[in-house]
Each structure stands twice: as C-alpha cells, then as structure tokens.
C-alpha positions in Angstrom: -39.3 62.3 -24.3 -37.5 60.4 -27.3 -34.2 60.8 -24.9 -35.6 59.5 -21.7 -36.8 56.7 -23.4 -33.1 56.3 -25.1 -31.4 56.9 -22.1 -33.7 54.1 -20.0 -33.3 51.9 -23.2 -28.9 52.0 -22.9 -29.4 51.6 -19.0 -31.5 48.5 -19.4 -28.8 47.2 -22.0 -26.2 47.9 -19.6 -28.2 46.3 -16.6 -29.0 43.1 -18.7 -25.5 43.2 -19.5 -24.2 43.4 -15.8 -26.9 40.5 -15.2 -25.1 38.3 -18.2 -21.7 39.2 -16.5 -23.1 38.0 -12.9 -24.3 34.9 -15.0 -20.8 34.0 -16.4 -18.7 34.7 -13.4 -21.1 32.9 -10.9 -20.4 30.0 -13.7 -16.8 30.3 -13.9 -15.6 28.0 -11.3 -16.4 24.9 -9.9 -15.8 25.2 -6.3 -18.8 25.9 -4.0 -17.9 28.1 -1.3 -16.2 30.2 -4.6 -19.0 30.1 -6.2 -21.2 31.4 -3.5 -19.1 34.1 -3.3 -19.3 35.0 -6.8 -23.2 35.3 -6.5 -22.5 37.4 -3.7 -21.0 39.9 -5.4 -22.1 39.8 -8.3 -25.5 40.2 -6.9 -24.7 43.7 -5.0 -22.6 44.9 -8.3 -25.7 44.7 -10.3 -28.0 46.1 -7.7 -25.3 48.8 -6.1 -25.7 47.3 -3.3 -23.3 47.9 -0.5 -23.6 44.9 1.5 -24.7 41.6 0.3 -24.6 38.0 2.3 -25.9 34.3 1.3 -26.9 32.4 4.0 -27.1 28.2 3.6 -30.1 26.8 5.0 -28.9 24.2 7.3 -31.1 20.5 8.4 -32.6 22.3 11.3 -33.7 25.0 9.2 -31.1 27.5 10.6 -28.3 29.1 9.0 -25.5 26.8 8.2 -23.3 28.8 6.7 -23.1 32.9 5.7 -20.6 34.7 3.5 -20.5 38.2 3.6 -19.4 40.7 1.0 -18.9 44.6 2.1 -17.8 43.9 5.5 -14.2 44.5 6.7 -12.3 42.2 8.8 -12.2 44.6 11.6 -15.7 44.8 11.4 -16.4 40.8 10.9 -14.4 40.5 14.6 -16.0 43.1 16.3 -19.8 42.1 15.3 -18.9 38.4 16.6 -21.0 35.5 15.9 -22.6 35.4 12.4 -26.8 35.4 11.7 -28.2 31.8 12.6 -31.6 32.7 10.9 -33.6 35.4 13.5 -35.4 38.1 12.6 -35.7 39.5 9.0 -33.4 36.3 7.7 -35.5 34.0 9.3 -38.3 35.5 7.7 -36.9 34.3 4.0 -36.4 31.2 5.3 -40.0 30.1 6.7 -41.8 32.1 3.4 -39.0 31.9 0.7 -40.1 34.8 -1.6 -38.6 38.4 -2.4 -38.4 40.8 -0.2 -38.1 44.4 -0.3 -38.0 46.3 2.2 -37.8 50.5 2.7 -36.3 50.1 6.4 -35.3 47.0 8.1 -36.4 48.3 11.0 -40.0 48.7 10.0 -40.5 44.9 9.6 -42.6 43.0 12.3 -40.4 40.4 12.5 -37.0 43.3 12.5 -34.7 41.1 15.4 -32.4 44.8 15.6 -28.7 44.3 15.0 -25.7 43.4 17.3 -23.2 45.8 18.7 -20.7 47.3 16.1 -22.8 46.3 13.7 -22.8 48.8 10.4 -26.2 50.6 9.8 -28.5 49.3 7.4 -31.8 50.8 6.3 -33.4 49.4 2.7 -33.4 46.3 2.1 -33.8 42.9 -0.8 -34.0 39.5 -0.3 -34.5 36.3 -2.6 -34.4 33.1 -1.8 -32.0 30.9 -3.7 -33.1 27.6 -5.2 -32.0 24.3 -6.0 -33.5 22.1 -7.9 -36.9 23.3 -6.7 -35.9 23.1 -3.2 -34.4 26.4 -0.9 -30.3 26.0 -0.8 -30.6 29.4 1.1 -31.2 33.1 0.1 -29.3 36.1 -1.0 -29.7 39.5 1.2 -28.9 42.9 -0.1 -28.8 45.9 2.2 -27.6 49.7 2.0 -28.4 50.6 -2.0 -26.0 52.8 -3.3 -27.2 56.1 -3.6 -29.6 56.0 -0.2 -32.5 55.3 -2.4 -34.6 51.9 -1.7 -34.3 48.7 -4.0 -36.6 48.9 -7.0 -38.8 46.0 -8.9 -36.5 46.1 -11.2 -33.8 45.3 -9.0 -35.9 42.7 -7.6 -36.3 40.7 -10.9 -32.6 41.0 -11.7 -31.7 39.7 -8.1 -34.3 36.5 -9.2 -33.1 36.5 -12.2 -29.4 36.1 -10.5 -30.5 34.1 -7.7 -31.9 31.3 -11.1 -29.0 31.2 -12.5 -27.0 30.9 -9.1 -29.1 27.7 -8.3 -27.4 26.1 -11.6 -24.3 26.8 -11.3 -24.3 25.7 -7.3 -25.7 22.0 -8.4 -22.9 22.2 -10.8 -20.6 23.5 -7.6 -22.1 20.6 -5.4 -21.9 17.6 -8.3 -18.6 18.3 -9.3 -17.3 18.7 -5.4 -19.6 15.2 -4.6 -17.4 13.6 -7.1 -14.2 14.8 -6.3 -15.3 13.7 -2.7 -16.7 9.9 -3.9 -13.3 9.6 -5.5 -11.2 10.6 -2.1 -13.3 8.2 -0.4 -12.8 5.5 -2.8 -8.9 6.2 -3.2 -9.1 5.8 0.6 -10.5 2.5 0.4 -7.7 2.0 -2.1 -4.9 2.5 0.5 -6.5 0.7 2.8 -6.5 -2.5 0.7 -2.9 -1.9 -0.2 -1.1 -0.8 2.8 -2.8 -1.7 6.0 -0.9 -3.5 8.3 -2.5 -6.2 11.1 -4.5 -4.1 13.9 -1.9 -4.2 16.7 1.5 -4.7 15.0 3.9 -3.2 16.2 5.0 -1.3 13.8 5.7 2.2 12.2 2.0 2.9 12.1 -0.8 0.4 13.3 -3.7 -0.3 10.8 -6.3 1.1 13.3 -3.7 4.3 13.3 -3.7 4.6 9.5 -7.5 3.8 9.1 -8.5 6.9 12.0 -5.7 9.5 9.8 -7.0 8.9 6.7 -10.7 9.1 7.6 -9.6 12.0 9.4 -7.8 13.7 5.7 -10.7 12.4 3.3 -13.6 13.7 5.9 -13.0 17.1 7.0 -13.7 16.1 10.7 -12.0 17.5 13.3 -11.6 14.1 15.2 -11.9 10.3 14.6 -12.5 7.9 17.2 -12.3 3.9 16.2 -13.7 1.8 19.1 -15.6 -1.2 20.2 -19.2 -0.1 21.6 -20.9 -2.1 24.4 -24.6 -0.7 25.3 -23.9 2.9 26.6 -19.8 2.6 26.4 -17.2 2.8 23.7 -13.5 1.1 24.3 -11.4 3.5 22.4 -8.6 2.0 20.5 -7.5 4.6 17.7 -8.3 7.9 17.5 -6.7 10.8 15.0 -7.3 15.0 15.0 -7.7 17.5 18.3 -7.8 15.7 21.7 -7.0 12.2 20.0 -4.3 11.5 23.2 -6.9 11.8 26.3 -8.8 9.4 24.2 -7.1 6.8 23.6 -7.3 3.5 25.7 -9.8 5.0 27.7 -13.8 3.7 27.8 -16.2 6.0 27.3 -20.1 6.9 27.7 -21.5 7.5 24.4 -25.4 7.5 24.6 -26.6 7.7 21.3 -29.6 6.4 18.9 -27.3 6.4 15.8 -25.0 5.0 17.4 -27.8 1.6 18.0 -29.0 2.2 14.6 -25.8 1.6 12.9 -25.2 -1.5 14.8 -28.4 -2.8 14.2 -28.3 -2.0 10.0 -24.8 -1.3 9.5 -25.7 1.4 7.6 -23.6 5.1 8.6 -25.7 7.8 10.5 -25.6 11.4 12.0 -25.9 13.1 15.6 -26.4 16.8 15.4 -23.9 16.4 18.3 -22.4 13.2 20.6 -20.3 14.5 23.3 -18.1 11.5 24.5 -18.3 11.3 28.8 -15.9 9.9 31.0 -16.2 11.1 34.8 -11.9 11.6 34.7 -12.2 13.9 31.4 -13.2 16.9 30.1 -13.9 16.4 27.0 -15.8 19.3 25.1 -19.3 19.5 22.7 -18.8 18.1 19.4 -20.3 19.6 16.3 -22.1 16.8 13.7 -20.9 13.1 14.2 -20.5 10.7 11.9 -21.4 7.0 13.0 -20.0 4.1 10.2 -19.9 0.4 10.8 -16.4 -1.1 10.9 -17.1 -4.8 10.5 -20.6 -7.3 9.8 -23.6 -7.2 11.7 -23.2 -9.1 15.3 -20.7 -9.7 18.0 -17.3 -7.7 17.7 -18.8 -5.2 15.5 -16.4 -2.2 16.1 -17.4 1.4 14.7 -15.5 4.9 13.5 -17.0 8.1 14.7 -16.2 11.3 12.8 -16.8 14.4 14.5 -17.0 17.8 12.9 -16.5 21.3 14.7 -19.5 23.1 15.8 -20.3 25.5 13.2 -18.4 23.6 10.2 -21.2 22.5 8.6 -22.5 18.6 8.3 -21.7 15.6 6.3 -23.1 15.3 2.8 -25.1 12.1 1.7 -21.8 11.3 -0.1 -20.1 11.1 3.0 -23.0 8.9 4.6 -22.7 6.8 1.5 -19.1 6.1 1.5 -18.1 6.3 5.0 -20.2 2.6 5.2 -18.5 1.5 2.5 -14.7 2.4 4.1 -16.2 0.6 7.1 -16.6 -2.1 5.3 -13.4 -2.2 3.3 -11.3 -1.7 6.3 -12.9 -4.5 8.1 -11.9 -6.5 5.4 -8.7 -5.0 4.9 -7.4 -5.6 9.0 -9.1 -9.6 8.7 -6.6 -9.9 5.3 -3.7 -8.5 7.1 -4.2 -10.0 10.7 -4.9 -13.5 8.8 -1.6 -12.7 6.8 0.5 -11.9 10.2 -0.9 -15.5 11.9 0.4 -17.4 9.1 3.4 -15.7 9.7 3.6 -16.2 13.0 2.5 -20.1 12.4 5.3 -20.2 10.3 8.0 -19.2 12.5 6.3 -21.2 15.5 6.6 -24.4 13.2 10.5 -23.3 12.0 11.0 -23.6 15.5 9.6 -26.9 16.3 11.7 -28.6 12.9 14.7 -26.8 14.4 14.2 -28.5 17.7 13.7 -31.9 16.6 16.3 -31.6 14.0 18.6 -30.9 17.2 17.3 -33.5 19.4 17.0 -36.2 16.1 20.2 -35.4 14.1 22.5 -32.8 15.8 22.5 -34.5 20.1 22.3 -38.2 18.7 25.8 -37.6 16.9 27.2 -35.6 19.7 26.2 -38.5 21.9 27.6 -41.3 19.5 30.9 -39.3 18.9 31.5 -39.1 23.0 30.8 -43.0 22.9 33.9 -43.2 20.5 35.4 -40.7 22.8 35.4 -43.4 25.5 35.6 -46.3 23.7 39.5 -44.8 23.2 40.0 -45.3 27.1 41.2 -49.3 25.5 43.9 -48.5 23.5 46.2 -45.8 25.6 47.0 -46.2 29.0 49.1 -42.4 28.8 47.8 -40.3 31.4 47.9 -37.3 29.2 45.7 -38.7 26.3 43.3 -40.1 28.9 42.7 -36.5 30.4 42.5 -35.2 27.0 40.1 -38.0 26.0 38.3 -36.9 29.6 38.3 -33.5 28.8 36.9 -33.5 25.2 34.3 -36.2 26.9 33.1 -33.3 29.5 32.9 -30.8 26.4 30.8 -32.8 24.7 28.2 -33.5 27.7 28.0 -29.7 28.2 27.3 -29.0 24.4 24.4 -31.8 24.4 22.9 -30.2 27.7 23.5 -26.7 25.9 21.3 -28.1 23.3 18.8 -29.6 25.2 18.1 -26.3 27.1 17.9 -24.6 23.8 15.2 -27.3 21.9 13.3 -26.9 25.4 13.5 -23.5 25.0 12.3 -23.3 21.5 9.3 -25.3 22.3 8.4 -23.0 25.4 8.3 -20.0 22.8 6.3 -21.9 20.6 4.2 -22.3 23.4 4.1 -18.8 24.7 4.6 -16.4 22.1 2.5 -14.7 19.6 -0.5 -13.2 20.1 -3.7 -14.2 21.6 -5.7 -14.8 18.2 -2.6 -16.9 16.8 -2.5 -19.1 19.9 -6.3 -19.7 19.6 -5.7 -20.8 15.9 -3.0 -23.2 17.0 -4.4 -24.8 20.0 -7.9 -25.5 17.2 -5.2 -26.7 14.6 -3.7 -29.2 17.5 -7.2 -30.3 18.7 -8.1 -30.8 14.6 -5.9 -32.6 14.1 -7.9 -35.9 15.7 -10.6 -35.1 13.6 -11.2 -36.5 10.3 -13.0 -33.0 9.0 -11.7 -29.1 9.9 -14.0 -27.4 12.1 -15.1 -24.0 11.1 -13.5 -21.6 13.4 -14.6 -18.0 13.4 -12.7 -15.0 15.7 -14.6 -11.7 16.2 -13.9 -8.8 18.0 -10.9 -7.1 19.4 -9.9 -10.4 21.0 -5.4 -9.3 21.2 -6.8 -6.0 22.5 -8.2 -7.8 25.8 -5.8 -7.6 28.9 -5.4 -11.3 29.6 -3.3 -12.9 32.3 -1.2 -15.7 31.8 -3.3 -17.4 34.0 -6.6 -16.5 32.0 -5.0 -17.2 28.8 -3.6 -21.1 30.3 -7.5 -21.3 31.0 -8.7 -19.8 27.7 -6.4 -22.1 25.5 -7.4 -25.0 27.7 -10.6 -24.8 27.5 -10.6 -24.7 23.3 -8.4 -28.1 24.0 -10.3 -29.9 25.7 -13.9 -28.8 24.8 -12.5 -29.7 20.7 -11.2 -33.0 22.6 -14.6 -33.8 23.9 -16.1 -33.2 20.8 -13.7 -35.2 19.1 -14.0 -38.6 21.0 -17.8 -38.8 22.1 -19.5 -36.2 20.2 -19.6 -38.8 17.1 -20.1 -35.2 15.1 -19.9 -34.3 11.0 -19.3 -31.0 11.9 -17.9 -28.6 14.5 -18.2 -24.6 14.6 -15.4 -22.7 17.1 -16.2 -19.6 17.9 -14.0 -16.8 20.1 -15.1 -13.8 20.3 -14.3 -10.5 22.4 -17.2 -8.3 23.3 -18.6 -5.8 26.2 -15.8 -6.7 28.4 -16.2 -10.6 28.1 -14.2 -13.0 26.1 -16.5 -15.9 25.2 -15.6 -19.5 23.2 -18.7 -21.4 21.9 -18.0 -25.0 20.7 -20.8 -26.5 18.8 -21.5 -30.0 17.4 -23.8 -32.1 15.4 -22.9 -35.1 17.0 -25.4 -37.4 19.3 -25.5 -35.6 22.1 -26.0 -36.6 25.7 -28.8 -36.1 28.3 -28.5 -33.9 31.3 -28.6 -36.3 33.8 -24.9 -37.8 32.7 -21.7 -36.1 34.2 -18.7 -35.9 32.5 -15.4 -35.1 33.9 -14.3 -32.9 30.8 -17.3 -30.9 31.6 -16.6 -30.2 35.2 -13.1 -29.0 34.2 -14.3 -26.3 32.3 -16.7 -25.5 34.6 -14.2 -25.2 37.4 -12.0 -23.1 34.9 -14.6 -21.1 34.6 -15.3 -20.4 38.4 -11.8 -19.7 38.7 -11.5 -16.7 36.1 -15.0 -15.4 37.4 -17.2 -16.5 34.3 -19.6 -18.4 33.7 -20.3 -21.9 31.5 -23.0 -23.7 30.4 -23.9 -26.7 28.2 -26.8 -27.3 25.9 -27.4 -30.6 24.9 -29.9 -33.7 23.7 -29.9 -36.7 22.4 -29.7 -36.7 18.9 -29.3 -32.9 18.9 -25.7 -32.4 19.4 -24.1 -29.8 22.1 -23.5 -26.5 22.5 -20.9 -25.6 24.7 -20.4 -21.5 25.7 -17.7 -20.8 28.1 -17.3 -16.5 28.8 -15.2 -14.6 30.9 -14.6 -11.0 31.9 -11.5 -9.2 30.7 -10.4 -5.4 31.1 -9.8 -4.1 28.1 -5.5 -3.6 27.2 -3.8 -0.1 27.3 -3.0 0.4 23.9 0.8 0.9 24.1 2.9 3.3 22.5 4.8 1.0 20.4 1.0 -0.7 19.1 0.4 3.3 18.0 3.2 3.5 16.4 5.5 4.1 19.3 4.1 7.5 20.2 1.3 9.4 20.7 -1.2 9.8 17.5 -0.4 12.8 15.7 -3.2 16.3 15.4 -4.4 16.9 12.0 -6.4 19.3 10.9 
C-alpha cells in the first residue's frame, strides 16, 4: 500500500511538473499564432495525447482559425478543408465546458469525420478563455495508451487552458501594439513623403497610400475610390487583381459602406464582392471600409479586403484605419495645395518673362532698327545700304520671333496645369476686383474628371463671370466658391451676402451661364431675395478620367502580398 501511494505521489509531482513546463513554454513567446501552438502541444504532452487542435471562435460563432498538432502534412492535404465548428466542436462552442468523451462516435451531436481522416475514439475538450469571455477551446483526441481521458487529465487540461488565456491576452496586447505602431508609422510616411494625387511621378500619392495600407493591413487587396450611391470610381488599387480594377466603376452595394460615409467612422462586411457586368471579379473575405476625407461631398474611401478564411480585422485595425483616412486626406490637400503654388509660380514666371520681352527686350530691338534706318542719311554706298537693309530685316524677324514667343507664353499660362490650378487662378483673377478674398473650397476628385476643352472653357467661364457678377451688383461682405466633383457631376456654387435681387429681374450674366449650362448638358439655378443675397449652383456631368499609366507611376500597380 505505502508504495502505491509513493508511486501515485512521484507521478503527480511529475504531472504538476509537466503542467509548470506547459505553463512556462505557453509563456515564452509573444507571438499569438506561436503561442497557440505552444498550448497545443503542450496540452497533448501532458495528457499523452496524440492529437490535439485549438480552434478560434470567430464573430459568427464559427471556427476562425484551427491549428493542429499530430497531423502530417500528407495527411493535412488529403483531409482538405479544416473544422468550421459542426458536430462534437460545435458542441464546446454553444456550451463551453469540459468534455470527455469515451468514443466520439457515441455523442448525439458526433458530425462523423471526412475522408482520409485518422481514426479517433476518446476524447477531451476545454474551452479556452479570455478575460471571462471564450477565445476558443482546446481538443484532445487518441490518449496514448488506448485508454480514455481521466478527471485528472481533465483538470490539468483546465488548469492549462487558465494559464493559456493569460499568456494569449499577453500574445494579443503585445501584437495590438506592435500593430498601433505600424499603423501610426504609416501615417508617419504619409505625412512625409506623399506626393500630390495625380502627379506624375515615380509613384502617385493615391499609389503609395493603397501599398502601404496594403503592407501595414494584411489584406489581400486595397481599393481607393470615390463612391456615388451603389457605385465606386476606382482610382488606386494595390495587392491580387489591383490591374482589372483600376479606372473602372464599380457596383458596391453595401451598408458599411453608407455607414462610413454618414459617420466617418471605419466598418466591416463579412464579405463585399465588387460587380462590374465586363468583370469577373471573385468573393472577397472581410472588408475593411475607412473614410478618406471629412464628412460631405467628395468624400473618397479605402477598402481593404482580406482572403476568405484569413481571419478578420481587429478593433485596432478599425481604430486606426479611420485615423490613416484621415491623415492621408490631409496629407494629399498639403501636397496638392503645395504642387498649385508651384504651378502658380511657374504660370506667373511666365507672364514677367513675357512682359519683360514685350516692355524691355522688343522696345530696344525696335529703337535700335530706328537707328538702323536713320543711317540711310549719311551713306549713299550701295553696299552699306544693303547691309543697313539687311540687318533692318534681321531685326524685324527677331521682334516677330519674340512676339510669337510672349503670345505663346501667355497661351500656356492659359492652358496648362491642371484643372484644380486653373480653378484657383481664374478665382484669384475674378478677386482681384474685390476688396475682401472669397473663401474658396475644392472637394472631390475634381483633376480625375475627363473634361473637354470645351467643358473646361465653360467651367472656368462660368467661375469668371458668376465672381464678376458678384463683384459689381452683388454689394456683398462675403463670398464662398465652391467646386466640387462628385457622382459623375462637377458642380460650382457661388454664394453671396450681398442685396440680392428678385425673380422677376433678368440679367444677361445670368442667361450666359444658363446657356453654358444647356450646352454641356447640366443644369443651373439661382436662388435669390432681396436682402438675402444669391446663391448661384451651376453642375454638369463628366465621365470619370482613365487613370493613365504615367499618373500610376508609369505602369501597372505592383501585387503584394
């Protein structure tokens, strides 16, 4: 008797000393899916158990996620898909307490097993919590020996399954904070090195933004657009099938996809499969939906889209992906306001070099031909009179030479440049004869619009004149511009605080932009009263521009993984 109860005395010693080795190697590292291995086996070393899993309970109450321990790789292929949470698992899941079982089999709830699937008789399973709330639960099948699992087995397997749930929150913290600090070091890059949206240069900033959401998020592919009800105008996209993508407008029907642009705050599909009746474009896995830009007209958004199967986002990444949104936003405004006052300051180098050349340059080109001429008096040779003829013709040329260069300088002024920079100038012009600066606001992807020359002659005209309106009868303190580009429509409101006018006076100015309108297929409208100012909102349709090569970095955007 005394050596049976020795002998049970050294095997509990050793068992509680296996259970404080599971405890310190399911501690040892920091990285969750290494940790959940760890409990894995450590769980069916301390049992003897010869096959062991851990199955994540997912948001819809499924499996998420199951590592195995015991199973080949041979074995792992041939069985195919992996549990999602039927039978005997799904069992733990809906009643989370221990399980032990003498044949799987047996059970009510037994779902049998798939082909090539290893026999498996007795059975334990705990369920594996976090912070008081299921993560997901530990199985244990086949104990070593052909016996079934014992109590005592049991309460080791809890007792594992306690400590398991510390050292995964410890796992999860330390992996949400590595993952708050990629996300906030992506925002960091952004703010440094983003160019203007459509620049063309080595890489766009809507190119950059898409790649680096693509590394910091694990999705499988980013799409950066501008929604309009049902459809998303895709202008950047990074990761597996980026290329058919891009340029393209697509049907994305989706409640998140509302909610985010009514809160600007980031949300979740379980799955947004982008349509388009010339594609076929595959089921996503989890999306991601994050502002890019404030509340209102222009609002653009990214989606993220993860693989079916890989899991979801975390809070973290709900958290921060609203926060890159708005960072980026404010990042692109920085560098496209940065790239206008470039582009304002080459226009204006190019108007001083013109009138310098027409003021300085011609006028003494013009005087010394005068003196040219003027030599005709004093030499009657007929050699020095051609010569005094010929250097006279030189002259005339250079000054029309000139000429067509100052006229040509002026028409680039005129012409180049992108749509947003002409805005700005054509409102910097029409400020110019008031005694205040109106407040001028641009939303939406107004340079990514395809606009005719004819549309955009209308476009700028229309901010000259309705400014000029405003300017000499309005009587106004204050005047708001606004362009934006949204659903297909480019739209200008011009608004005043000035004295207004009733409906019943005409006014040519007015009929012009009506009549521009009606030309480019839009529509205009005028609200005004005495005493009450005008509003004047002036909106046309406009397809949406190919992005070219050279806007993406003069080729295709590049898969990553």
């Amino acid at each position: 008797m005394n050596e049976q109860r020795a002998a049970d005395r050294l095997l509990n010693q050793e068992r509680m000393r296996g259970l404080l080795a599971a405890v310190i190697s399911v501690a040892e590292d920091l990285s969750l899916e290494a940790v959940l291995e760890r409990v894995v086996s450590s769980a069916c070393e301390l049992v003897q158990a010869r096959y062991g899993a851990l199955g994540v309970i997912g948001g819809d109450n499924g499996l998420s996620h199951f590592i195995t321990v015991g199973f080949d790789e041979e074995t792992v292929k041939l069985v195919g898909d992996l549990p999602v949470g039927h039978g005997v698992l799904g069992l733990l899941i809906r009643e989370p307490r221990p399980i032990r079982l003498h044949d799987l089999h047996d059970h009510a709830s037994s779902f049998g097993f798939p082909a090539h699937h290893p026999p498996m008789k007795s059975f334990l399973g705990v369920p594996v919590r976090v912070r008081d709330v299921v993560f997901g639960n530990l199985y244990l099948t086949e104990k070593l020996g052909g016996g079934d699992f014992t109590e005592e087995d049991e309460s080791l397997a809890m007792a594992l399954a306690a400590a398991a749930g510390v050292a995964i929150e410890n796992a999860r913290l330390f992996e949400e904070s590595h993952r708050r600090a990629e996300w906030l070091e992506a925002c960091a890059d952004m703010a440094r090195d983003l160019p203007a949206p459509f620049d063309e240069a080595e890489e766009t900033g809507l190119d950059l933004v898409a790649q680096r959401a693509l590394a910091v998020s694990g999705a499988e592919l980013v799409v950066i657009g501008f929604p309009a009800d049902d459809s998303l105008y895709c202008l950047a996209a990074a990761g597996v099938g980026a290329e058919q993508l891009l340029g393209r407008t697509v049907i994305v029907r989706s409640a998140a996809l509302a909610q985010v642009r009514a809160t600007g705050l980031s949300s979740v599909e379980p799955s947004l499969p982008l349509l388009s009746p010339d594609l076929e474009l595959r089921e996503s896995g989890p999306t991601l939906v994050a502002a890019l830009g404030p509340i209102g007209d222009g609002q653009g958004v990214i989606l993220l889209s993860k693989a079916i199967g890989t899991g979801s986002f975390s809070t973290t990444d709900l958290e921060m992906s609203a926060v890159y949104g708005v960072q980026v936003a404010l990042a692109l405004e920085l560098a496209t306001a940065h790239r206008m006052r470039e582009e304002q300051a080459v226009l204006g180098d190019r108007d001083r070099i013109a009138r310098d050349l027409h003021d300085l340059v011609i006028q003494r080109l013009f005087a010394a031909g005068l003196s040219m001429q003027s030599l005709r008096r004093f030499t009657s040779d007929p050699v020095a009179l051609d010569r005094i003829n010929s250097v006279t013709t030189e002259l005339d040329e250079t000054i029309r030479e000139l000429r067509d260069t100052i006229y040509s300088l002026r028409g680039m002024s005129q012409t180049t440049g992108t749509l947003s920079s002409r805005i700005l100038a054509v409102i910097k012009d029409g400020a110019d004869a008031l005694p205040f600066a109106p407040r001028i606001r641009l939303s939406g992807p107004i340079d990514a619009a395809e606009v005719t020359e004819e549309l955009r002659g209308n476009l700028l005209a229309v901010l000259s004149e309705g400014l000029s309106n405003a300017a000499r009868h309005a009587g106004a303190t204050a005047i708001d511009v606004s362009v934006s580009s949204e659903g297909g429509r480019v739209k200008i409101v011009i608004a005043d605080n000035g004295r207004g006018f009733s409906e019943l006076v005409r006014r040519s100015g007015l009929d012009n932009l009506r009549r521009r309108a009606d030309l480019c297929g839009g529509r205009f409208t005028v609200k005004s009263a005495p005493g009450e100012g005008t509003r004047l909102r002036w909106s046309v349709p406009v397809a949406p521009r190919p992005v070219a090569p050279a806007e993406l970095g003069g080729r295709p955007v590049r898969q990553r993984r």
